[in-house]
MARMI-89571 format. One line per 3 residues: their letters; for each residue x, y, z of C-alpha. Coordinates in steps of 0.5 Angstrom, whole numbers, plus 500, padded with zeros to 3 digits. Each point is the difference from the previous one (the first is absolute). Example, Ala and Ser with C-alpha at 12.3 -4.5 7.8 and 13.67 -1.06 7.14 Angstrom:
! MARMI-89571
AS = 525:491:516; 502:507:498
//
This chain:
! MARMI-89571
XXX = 591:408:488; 499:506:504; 497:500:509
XXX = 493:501:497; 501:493:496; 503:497:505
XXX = 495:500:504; 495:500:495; 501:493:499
XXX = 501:498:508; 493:503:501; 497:494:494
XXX = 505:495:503; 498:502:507; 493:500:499
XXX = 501:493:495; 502:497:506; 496:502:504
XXX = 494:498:496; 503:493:499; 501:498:507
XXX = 494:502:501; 496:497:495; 504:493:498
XXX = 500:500:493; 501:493:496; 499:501:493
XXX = 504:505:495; 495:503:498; 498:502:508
XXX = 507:502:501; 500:504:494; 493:504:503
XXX = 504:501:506; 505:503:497; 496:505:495
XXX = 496:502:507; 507:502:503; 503:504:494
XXX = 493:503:500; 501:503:506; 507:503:499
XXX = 497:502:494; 496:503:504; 504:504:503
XXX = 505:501:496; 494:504:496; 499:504:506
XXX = 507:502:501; 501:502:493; 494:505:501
XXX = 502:503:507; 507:501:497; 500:501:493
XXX = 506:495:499; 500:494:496; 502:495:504
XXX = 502:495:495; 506:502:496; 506:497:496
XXX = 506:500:504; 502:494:503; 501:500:509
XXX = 508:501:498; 499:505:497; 496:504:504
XXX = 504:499:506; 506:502:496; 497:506:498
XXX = 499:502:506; 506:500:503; 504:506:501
XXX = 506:502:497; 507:503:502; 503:506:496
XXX = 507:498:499; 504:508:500; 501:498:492
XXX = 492:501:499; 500:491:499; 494:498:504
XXX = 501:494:503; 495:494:503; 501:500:507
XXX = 501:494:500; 506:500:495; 497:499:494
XX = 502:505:494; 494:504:497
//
């Protein structure tokens, strides 16, 4: 899961909550109503991302890793890189 998912899916969980807290659902159906207007507005906004940016921001790699791929790596004098944080590539 890339940064942009994440806060994709804080963004539906946020405004989920909010309406809950707001509105008191009591019945199954009415908390899923409530979650579908919650999701709608990270898709919402998600949609709009995608358009300003021209990336997708739902992608197949897990957080892990994304983070991984990020980190930087050390040239070893024998042209073996190495993770920072000690693990071999």
């Amino acid at each position: 899961m890339t940064n942009e998912e994440l806060v994709m899916n804080m963004l539906a969980e946020l405004t989920t909550s909010n309406i809950t807290k707001e509105e008191h659902p009591e019945t199954m159906s009415e908390h899923a109503r409530v979650a579908e207007r919650g999701g709608s507005v990270a898709k919402v906004a998600k949609e709009a991302f995608e358009k300003q940016t021209g990336k997708k921001v739902v992608s197949s790699m897990s957080m892990k890793r994304y983070i991984e791929s990020q980190q930087p790596k050390l040239e070893l004098g024998t042209g073996e890189a190495v993770e920072i944080d000690g693990q071999e590539e």
